[in-house]
C-alpha positions in Angstrom: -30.0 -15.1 6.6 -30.3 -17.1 9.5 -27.2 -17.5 11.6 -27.8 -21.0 13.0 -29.0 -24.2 10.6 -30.2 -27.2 11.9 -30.3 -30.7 9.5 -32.8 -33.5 10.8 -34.1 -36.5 9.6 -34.4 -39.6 10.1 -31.2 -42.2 10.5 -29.7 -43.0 7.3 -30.6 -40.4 4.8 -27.2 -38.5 4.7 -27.9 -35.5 7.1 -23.8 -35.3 7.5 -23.5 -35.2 4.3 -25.7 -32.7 3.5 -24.6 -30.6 7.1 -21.4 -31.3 5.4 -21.8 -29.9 1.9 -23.5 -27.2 3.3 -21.0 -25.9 5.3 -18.5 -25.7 3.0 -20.7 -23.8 0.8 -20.9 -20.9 3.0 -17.0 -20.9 4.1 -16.2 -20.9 0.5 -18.7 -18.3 0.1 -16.4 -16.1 2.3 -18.5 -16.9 5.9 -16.5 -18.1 9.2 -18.3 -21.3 9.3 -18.9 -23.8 12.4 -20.4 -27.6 11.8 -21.6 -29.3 14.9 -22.0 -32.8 14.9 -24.7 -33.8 17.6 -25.2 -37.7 16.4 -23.2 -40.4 18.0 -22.2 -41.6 14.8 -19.6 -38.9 14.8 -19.9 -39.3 11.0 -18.4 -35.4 10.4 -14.8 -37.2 10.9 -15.6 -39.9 8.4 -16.7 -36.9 6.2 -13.6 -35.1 6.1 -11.1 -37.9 7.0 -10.0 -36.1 10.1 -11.0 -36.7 13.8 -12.6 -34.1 15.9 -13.3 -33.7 19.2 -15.2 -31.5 21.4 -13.8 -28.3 21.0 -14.0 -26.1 17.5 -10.8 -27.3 15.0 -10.3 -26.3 11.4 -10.9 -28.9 8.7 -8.1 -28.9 6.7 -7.9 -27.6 3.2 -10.3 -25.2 4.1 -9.4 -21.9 5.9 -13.0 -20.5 7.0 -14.4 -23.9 7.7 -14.3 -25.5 11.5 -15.9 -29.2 13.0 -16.7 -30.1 16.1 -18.2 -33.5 17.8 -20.0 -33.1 21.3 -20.0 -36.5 22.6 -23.5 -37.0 24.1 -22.0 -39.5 26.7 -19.1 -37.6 28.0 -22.3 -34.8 28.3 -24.3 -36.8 30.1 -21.7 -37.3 33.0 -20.3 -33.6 32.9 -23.8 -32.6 33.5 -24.8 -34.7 36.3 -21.6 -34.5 37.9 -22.6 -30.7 38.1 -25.4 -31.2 39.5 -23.8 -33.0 42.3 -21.3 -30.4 43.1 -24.3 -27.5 43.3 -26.2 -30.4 45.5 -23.4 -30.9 47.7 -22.9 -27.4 48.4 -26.3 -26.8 49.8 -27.1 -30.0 52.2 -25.2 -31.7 54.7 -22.7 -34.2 54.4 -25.1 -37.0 55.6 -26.9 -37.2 53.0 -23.8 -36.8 50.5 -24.1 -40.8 49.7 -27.7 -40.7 49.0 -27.5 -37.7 46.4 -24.5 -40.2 45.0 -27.3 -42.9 44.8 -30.1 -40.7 42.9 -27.2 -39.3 40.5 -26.0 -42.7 39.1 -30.0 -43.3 38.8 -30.5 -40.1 37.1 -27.5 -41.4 34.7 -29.8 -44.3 33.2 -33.4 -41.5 33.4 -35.1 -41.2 30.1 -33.9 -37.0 29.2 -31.3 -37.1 30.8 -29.1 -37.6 27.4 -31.5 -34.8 26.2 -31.4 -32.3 28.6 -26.7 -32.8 28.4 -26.7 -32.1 24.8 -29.2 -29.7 24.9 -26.9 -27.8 27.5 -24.4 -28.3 25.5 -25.6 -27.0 22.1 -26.8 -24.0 24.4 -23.0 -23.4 25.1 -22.1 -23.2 21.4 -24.8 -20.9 20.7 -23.9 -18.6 23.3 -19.8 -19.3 23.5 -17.9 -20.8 20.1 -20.5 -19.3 17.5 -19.4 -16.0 18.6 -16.1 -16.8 16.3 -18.5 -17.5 13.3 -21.0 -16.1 11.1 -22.5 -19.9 9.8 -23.4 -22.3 12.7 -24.6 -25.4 11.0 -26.0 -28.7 13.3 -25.9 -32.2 12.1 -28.2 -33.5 14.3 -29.2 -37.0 15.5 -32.2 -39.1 14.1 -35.6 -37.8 13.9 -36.7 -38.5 17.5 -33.9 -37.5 19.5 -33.7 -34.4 17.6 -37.1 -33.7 18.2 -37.2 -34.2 21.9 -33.8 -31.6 21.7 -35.9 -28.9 20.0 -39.3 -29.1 21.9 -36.8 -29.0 25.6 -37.4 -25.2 26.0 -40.8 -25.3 25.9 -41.0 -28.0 28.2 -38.2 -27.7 30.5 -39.4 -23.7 31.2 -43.1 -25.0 32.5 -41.1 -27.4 34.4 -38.7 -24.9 36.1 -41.7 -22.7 36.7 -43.5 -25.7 38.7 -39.7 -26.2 40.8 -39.5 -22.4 41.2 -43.1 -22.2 42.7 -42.7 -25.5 45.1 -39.8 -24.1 46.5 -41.1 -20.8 47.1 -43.9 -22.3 49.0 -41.3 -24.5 51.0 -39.4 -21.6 51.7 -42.3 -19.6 52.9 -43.4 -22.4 55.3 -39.8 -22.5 56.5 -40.1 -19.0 57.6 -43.3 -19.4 59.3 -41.7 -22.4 61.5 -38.4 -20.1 62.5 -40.4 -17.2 63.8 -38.9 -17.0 66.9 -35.2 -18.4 66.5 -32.2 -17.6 66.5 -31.4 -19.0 62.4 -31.4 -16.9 59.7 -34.6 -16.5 57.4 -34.4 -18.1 54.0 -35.9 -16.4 51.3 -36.5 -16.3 47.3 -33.9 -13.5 47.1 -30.9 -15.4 48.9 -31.7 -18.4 48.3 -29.3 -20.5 45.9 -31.4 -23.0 44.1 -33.9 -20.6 43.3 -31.7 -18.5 41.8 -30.0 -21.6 40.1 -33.8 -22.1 38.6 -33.8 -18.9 37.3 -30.4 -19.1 35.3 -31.3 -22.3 33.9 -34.9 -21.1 32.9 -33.5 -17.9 31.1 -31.0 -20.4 29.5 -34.0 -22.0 28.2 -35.8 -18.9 27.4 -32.6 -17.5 25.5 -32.6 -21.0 23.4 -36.3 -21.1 22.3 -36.2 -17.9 21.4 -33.0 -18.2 19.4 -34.4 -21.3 17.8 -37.4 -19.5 16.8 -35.9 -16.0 15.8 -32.3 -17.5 14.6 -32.2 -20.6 13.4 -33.1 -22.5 10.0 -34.3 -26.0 9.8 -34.2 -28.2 6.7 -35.4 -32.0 6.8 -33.1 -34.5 4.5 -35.5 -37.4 3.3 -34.3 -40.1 0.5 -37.5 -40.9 -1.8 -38.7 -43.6 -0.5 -42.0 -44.1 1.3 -41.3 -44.1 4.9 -38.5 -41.5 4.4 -41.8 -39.3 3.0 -44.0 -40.0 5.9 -41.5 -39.8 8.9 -40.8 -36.1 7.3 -44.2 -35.5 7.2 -44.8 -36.4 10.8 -41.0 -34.0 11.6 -42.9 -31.1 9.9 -46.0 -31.3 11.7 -44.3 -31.8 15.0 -41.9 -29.1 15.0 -44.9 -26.5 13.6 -46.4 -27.6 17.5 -43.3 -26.4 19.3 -43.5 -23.4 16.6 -40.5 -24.4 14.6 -41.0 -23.6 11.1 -39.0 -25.8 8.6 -37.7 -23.3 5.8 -37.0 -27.0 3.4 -36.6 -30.4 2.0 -33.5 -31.7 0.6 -34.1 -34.3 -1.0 -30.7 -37.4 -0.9 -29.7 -39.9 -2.6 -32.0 -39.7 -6.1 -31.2 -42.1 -8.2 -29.6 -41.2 -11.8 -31.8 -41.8 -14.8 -29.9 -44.3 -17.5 -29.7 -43.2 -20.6 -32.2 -43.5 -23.6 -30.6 -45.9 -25.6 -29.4 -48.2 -22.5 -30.8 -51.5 -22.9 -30.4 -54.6 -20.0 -32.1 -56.0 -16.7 -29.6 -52.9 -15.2 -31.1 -50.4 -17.3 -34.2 -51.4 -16.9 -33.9 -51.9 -12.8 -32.5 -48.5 -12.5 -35.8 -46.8 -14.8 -38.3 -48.4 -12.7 -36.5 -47.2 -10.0 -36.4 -43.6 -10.6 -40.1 -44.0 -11.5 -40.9 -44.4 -8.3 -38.2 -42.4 -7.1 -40.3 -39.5 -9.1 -43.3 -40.4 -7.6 -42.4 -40.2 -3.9 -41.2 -37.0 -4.5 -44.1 -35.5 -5.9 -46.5 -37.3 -3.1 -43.2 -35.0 -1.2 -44.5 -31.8 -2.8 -48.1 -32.4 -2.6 -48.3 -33.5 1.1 -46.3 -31.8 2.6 -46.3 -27.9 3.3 -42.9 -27.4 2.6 -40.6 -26.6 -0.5 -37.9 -28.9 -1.8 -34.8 -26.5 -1.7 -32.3 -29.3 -3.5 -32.4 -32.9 -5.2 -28.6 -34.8 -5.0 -28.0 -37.8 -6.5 -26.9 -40.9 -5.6 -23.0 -41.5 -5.6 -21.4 -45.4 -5.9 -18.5 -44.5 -4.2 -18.3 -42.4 0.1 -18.8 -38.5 -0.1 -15.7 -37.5 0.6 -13.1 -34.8 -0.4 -13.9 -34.1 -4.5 -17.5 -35.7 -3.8 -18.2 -33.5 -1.6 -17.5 -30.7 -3.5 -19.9 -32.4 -6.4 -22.6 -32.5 -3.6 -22.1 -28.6 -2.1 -22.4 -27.3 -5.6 -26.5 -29.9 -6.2 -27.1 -28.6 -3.0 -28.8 -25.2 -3.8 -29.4 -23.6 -0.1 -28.9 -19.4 -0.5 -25.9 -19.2 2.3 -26.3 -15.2 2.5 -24.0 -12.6 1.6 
């Protein structure tokens, strides 16, 4: 049983929900159990009509069951203001103001929301989910969560192509000193290459937990482009060799009785008709199992609905 479970999908299908329901299946089924929220929304509070913050806190009314919130924003700034402090340590002060200048630029660079949370969920992986046997993510929509996943892969190259360029800078540095009186740099002693390396082997260490640790289910609703963005999800995280393990399938609308009769009646049959039929265009297309079908509720899934939803929503949580 997979010890880390990602939900995905795109926005509005109900992945807290599900993330949710999920969770409190396994802590009821006896597991310490962690649910990260990683989406803005924050929705996890809304869920469980409690607030949480960044740090692990139990819901209440449930004794094996913890939430979190990592505010992507709040990321963002810890992790460039890091960067500044490791900057400032290795150049002179004269050019303090300009590495001020190119960190509030980096603050508005397209990843660098990314590459925060990514540290960040990093951290849990390694730090809080050592308290827990269940580590269940609620992630954000479809394409940030996808450009989380594949960072890795491409971050690693990356830090490869920064390790190499410094080397070579390094090596000419050398060649210029022969002669003088200043110490030698090299790859062994110096401090941003060995600040590459740790953050490549954090990489390394999260690719390979994603692909030997973790599980990843897709929540659609059945409807067309719910169908085809999950297709597209599938495909894209088999290139970064992320296998998803299943479909759950959100928000299926109850069939009306037989002897109902009424423009409500007959709405609500045409609507599971085609309900039926996007989720069968589901099965045939796409290369992955549906694992669970929950209906549609009138009223938020909260508190005694959520219960209803855990017990539709038919994922093995282990032993």
């Amino acid at each position: 049983m997979a010890r880390f479970t990602f939900f995905g999908g795109k926005g509005g299908v109900g992945k807290t929900t599900v993330s949710a329901a999920y969770a409190l299946r396994c802590a009821d089924a006896g597991h310490e159990t962690l649910v990260v929220s990683t989406d803005p929304a924050h929705s996890t509070s809304d869920v469980f009509d409690q607030p949480f913050g960044d740090e692990p806190a139990l819901v209440a009314g449930h004794e094996r069951l913890d939430a979190m919130e990592i505010d992507p924003e709040a990321e963002v700034e810890a992790h460039l203001m890091d960067i500044r402090r490791e900057m400032e340590a290795q150049v002179s002060q004269v050019v303090v103001n300009e590495i001020d200048k190119q960190i509030e630029m980096a603050h508005e660079t397209p990843g660098a929301y990314e590459a925060a949370l990514f540290d960040r969920v990093i951290r849990v992986m390694r730090e809080e989910a050592e308290a827990y046997d269940r580590v269940i993510f609620d992630t954000a929509p479809t394409g940030n969560t996808l450009r989380l996943l594949s960072l890795p892969e491409f971050l690693g190259d990356w830090v490869d192509r920064l390790i190499e360029k410094r080397e070579t800078s390094l090596d000419l540095y050398q060649k210029a000193a022969i002669g003088r009186e200043e110490p030698r740099k090299t790859a062994e002693n110096d401090p941003i290459i060995r600040r590459l390396r740790e953050r490549k082997e954090k990489f390394e260490f999260a690719g390979r937990t994603l692909r030997e640790e973790a599980d990843f289910y897709l929540v659609l609703n059945p409807d067309e482009l719910s169908v085809a963005e999950t297709r597209r999800t599938v495909e894209r995280l088999g290139e970064h060799g992320l296998a998803v393990a299943g479909l759950v399938v959100n928000k299926v609308t109850p069939e009306p009785d037989g002897d109902e009769r009424g423009r409500g009646a007959d709405y609500l049959r045409e609507r599971v008709e085609r309900e039926r039929e996007r989720i069968a265009e589901a099965e045939e297309t796409i290369p992955v199992p549906v694992v669970a079908r929950i209906a549609s509720r009138t009223g938020e899934v909260t508190g005694p609905l959520l219960d209803e939803v855990a017990a539709e929503l038919d994922i093995d949580v282990g032993d």
